[in-house]
N, C-alpha and C positions, 0 to 999 in steps of 0.2 A: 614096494612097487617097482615096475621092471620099467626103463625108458627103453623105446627101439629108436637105435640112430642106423642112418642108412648112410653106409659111406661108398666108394667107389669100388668096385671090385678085381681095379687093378690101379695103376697108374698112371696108363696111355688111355684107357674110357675116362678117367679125370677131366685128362687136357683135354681130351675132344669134346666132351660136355661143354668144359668151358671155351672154347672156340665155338662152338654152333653159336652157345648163347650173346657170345661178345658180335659176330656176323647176323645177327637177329638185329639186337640192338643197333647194328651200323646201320643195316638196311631200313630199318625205323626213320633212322637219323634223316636218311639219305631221301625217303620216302616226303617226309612232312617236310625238309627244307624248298621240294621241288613244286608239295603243293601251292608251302606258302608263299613261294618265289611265282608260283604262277596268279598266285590271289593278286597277288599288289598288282605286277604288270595287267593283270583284267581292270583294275581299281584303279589305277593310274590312265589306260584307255579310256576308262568310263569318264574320270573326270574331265581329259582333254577333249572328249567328243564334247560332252556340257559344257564345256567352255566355246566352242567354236559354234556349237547352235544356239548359243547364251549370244554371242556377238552377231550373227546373224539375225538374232529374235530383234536385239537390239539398234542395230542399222539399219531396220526392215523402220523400226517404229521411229527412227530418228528418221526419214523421211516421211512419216505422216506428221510429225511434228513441223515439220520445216514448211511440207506444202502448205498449210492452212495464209500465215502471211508472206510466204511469198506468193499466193494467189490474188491475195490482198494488195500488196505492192503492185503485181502487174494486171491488174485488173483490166484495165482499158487495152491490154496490149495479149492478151493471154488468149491463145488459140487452141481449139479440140486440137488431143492430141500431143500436144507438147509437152515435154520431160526436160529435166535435169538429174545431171548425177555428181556426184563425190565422194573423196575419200575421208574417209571419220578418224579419229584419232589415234587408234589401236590400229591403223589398218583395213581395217571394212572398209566395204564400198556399197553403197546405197544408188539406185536407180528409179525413178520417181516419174510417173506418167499420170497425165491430167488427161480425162475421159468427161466430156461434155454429156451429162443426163437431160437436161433439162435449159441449151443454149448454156451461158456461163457462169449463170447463175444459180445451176446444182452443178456440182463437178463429181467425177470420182477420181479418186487419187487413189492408186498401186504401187506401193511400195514394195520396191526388192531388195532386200539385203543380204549380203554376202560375205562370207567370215575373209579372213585374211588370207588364209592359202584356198582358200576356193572351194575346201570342201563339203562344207555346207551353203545352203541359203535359206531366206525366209521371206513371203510374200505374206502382208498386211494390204489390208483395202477399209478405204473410209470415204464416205458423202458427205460432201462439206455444202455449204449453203450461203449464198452472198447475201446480207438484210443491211439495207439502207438501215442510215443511222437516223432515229425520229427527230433526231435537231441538232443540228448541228453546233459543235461549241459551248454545248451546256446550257442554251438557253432555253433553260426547262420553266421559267418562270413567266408571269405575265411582267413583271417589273421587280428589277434587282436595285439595289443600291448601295454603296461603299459609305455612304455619310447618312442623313436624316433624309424621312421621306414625310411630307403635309401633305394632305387629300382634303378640302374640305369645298364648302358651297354645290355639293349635289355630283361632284368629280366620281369618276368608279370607275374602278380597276376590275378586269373580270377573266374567268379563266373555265370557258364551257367544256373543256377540251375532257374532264372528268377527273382532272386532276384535283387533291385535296392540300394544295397549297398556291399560294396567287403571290406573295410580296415577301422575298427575301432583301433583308436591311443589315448592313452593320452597325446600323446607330438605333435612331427612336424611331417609331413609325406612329403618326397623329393623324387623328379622323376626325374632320372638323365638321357641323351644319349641315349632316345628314349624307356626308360623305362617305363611300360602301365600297365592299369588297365581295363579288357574284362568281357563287363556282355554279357546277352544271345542278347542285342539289339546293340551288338557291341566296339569299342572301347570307354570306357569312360571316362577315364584319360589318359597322356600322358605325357613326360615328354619334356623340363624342367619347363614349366609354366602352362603348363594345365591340372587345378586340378577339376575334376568333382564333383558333387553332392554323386556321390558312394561312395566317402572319406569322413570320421568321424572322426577329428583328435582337440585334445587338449580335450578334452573328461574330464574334472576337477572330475568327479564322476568315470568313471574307474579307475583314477589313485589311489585313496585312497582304494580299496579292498587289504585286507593283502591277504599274501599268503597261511593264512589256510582256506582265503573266496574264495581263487580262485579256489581250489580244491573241495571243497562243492559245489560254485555257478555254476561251467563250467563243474567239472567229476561226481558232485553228491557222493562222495567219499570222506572220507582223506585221505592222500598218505598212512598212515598204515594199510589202507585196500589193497590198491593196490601189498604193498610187502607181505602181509602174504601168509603162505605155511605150508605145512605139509611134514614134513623133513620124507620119507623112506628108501636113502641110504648117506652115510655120507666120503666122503674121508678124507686122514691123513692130517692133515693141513702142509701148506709148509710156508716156508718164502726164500725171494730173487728171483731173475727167475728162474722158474720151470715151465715143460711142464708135461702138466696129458695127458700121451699116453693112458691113459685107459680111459679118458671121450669121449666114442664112444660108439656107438651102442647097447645105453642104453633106455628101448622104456616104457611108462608108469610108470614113476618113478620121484621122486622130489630128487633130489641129492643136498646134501648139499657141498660148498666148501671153503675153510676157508686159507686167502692167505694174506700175511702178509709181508710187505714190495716188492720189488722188483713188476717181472710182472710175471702175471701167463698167461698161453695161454694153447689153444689144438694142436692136431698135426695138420698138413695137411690135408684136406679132412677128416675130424670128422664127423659124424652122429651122433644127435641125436632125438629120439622122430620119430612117423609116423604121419599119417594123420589122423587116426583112434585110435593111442595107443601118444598122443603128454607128452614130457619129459619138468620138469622146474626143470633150472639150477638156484641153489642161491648160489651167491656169498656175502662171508663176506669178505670187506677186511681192514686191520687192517693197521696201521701206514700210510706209504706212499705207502702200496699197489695198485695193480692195475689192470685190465683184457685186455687181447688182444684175440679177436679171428677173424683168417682170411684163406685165402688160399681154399678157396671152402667150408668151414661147410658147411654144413645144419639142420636148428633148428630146429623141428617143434613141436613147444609148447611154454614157455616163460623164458624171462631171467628177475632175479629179482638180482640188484647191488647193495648190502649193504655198505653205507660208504666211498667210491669210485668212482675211475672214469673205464670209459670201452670202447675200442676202437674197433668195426667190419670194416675188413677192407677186400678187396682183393675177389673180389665175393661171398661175404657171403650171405647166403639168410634164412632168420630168419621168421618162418610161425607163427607168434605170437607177442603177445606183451614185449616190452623191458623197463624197471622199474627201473630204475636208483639214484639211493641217492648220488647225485655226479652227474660230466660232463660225457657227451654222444657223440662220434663221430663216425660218418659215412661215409665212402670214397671206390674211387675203387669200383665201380660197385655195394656197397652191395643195399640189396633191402629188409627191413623189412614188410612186408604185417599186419599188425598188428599198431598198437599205442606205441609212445615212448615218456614217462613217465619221466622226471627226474627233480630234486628239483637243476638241476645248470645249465649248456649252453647246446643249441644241435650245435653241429656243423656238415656241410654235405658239401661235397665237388666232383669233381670227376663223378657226373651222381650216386651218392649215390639216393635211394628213396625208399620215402616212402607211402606206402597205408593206410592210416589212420591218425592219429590226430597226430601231432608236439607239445607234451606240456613242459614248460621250466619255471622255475623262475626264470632260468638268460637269460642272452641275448640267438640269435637264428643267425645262421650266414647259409647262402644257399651259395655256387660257384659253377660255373663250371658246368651248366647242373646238377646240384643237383636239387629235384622235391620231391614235396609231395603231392598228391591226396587224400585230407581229407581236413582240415584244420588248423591253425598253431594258439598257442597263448601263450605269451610270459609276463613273469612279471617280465622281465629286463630292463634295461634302452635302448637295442638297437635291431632293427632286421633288418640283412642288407641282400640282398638280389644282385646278380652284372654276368656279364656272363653268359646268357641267363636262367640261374636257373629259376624254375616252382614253384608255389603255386597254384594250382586246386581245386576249392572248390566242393566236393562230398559229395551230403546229406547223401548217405550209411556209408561212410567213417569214416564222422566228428561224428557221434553217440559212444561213449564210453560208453560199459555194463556194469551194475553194477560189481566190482569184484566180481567172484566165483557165477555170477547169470546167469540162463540158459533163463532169458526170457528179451525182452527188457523192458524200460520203458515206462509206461505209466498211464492212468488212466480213469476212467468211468465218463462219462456225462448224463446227460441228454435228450432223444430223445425228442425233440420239440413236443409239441400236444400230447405228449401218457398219460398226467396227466389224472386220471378218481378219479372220487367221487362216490363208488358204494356203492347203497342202505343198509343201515345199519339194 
């Protein structure tokens, strides 16, 4: 068999074979390095642009995040219209406009975000919504308790409001002589052995809040918000019992009163404060002092009890809140319309009641057609309750305003579906 090899046919067509072929191959070379020199730099572009509309997507949405509470913070203060802006950590800057939908209680918030060197940006939009809070400080119960709670002799606790729980307890809860517990779907505890699903009692995580969490977690306050005041007129301080014939028919004013051992009281049938001009009485009272006031007053405004204890008694009818640092009693017909505050026992006896919230860090004692319409909560070891006495749980009631705030509490959410990503 013949092989055909093919060789050059001279020596100079050699080399130039192999020169085209070696300038073939360079050009190759030279070809694919410029493509791939070109690929990165497009791939290098592409990333840098995703990175700068990445930080723009991202500054746009840190300003929907941010307006929700600070709309919340400035609530009372916060006008159509009004923006803030800032710079974000990387550089971004965010521009935030509040647009009144619906007065200030639907907002729309526009967010613009802007990369670092300016050359992107990104506009997000969202409807946020202001919803009062249904009670303030947690009192979702008709009556709470830190220690043991007794209901018996025909006493009931009740909670229309449609709720399916009435009496959260740290300790025992006891239903004595046909003593009951009434939700909106009827009787649901009874007494003396049938304890419904409505009762929450031995509760091992209520029991360990102190008593400066109980005033944070349940009024949203510390009690030294609740006593502060602004003193305008000042009477002579007394000591032993003594009757102030002149704390009458004093109307838009904070009177200070300063009483020091014995019992201070007012006269019979005292007036103070209106409905329109309401008067706060602050009592200091010093050693074994103490306050009485009964026989028909009428308060309307608050009483704040420094240091002491304070007895209303004898149809007193109190158009406000009563603030007690010290033991708190109630008896004989009185009828506080307002919230009573004190850091020691409430005691009620007599068809005593009260419209609004029963708070106590010592024990809470109801008799005798004694009634409170709000709700009751106690960071003492007992709350006894016996003699057809009332506990009504009212969602209007059980709400505690901030001290010295004109608006209730609440806060701004999010309206569902209103998120928009508009074209940048």
């Amino acid at each position: 068999m013949r092989v055909s090899v093919t060789s050059c046919s001279s020596r100079s067509s050699c080399g130039f074979t192999t020169l085209l072929f070696t300038l073939v191959l360079l050009m190759s070379l030279i070809g694919f390095s410029y493509i791939s020199a070109s690929t990165v730099l497009t791939h290098q572009q592409g990333i840098s642009q995703n990175k700068v509309t990445l930080q723009a997507f991202n500054a746009a949405q840190a300003g929907l995040d941010y307006g929700m509470p600070y709309l919340t913070a400035h609530y009372s203060s916060i006008a159509d219209g009004n923006s803030v802006q800032f710079i974000n950590g990387d550089g971004s800057s965010t521009h935030v406009v509040f647009a009144f939908q619906n007065g200030k209680d639907l907002i729309q918030i526009t967010s613009t975000g802007s990369a670092p060197d300016g050359s992107s940006s990104r506009v997000l939009q969202q409807l946020v919504q202001y919803k009062t809070d249904t009670g303030n400080g947690g009192l979702r119960f008709a009556l709470q308790s830190q220690g043991n709670i007794i209901i018996e002799n025909n006493a009931i606790v009740s909670d229309l409001s449609g709720s399916a729980q009435s009496i959260r307890a740290a300790g025992d809860v006891t239903l004595n002589h046909n003593a009951r517990t009434v939700l909106s779907t009827g009787v649901a505890s009874i007494g003396p052995s049938s304890i419904g699903s409505d009762i929450v009692m031995n509760d091992l995580t209520f029991a360990t809040i102190s008593d400066t969490d109980l005033f944070i977690d349940f009024l949203n306050a510390p009690f030294a918000d609740f006593q502060a005041a602004t003193i305008s007129m000042t009477f002579a301080p007394q000591s032993g019992d003594y009757i102030y014939n002149n704390l009458s028919n004093l109307n838009g004013v904070t009177i200070s009163v300063n009483q020091s051992n014995g019992v201070g009281s007012m006269r019979n049938n005292s007036s103070l404060g209106t409905t329109s001009s309401p008067t706060t009485l602050v009592l200091t009272l010093n050693s074994t002092g103490s306050f009485s006031i009964g026989n028909g007053a009428v308060i309307n405004g608050k009483i704040i009890a420094n240091n002491g204890n304070i007895i209303l008694d004898n149809n007193v009818i109190l158009n406000g809140d009563l603030i007690v640092d010290g033991n708190a009693t109630l008896g004989n017909n009185v009828i506080v319309n307002g919230d009573v505050i004190t850091t020691g026992t409430l005691y009620m006896n007599n068809n005593a009641k009260i419209n609004g919230v029963g708070f106590a860090l010592g024990n809470i004692t109801l008799e005798n057609e004694a009634e409170i319409n709000g709700a009751v909560l106690s960071g003492g070891s007992q709350v006894y309750l016996n003699e057809t006495s009332k506990i009504t749980y009212d969602p209007n009631n059980a709400q505690v305003p901030q001290p010295g705030g004109t608006v209730s509490s609440g806060s701004y959410g999010k309206v569902s579906g209103s998120w928009t990503d508009v074209a940048s």
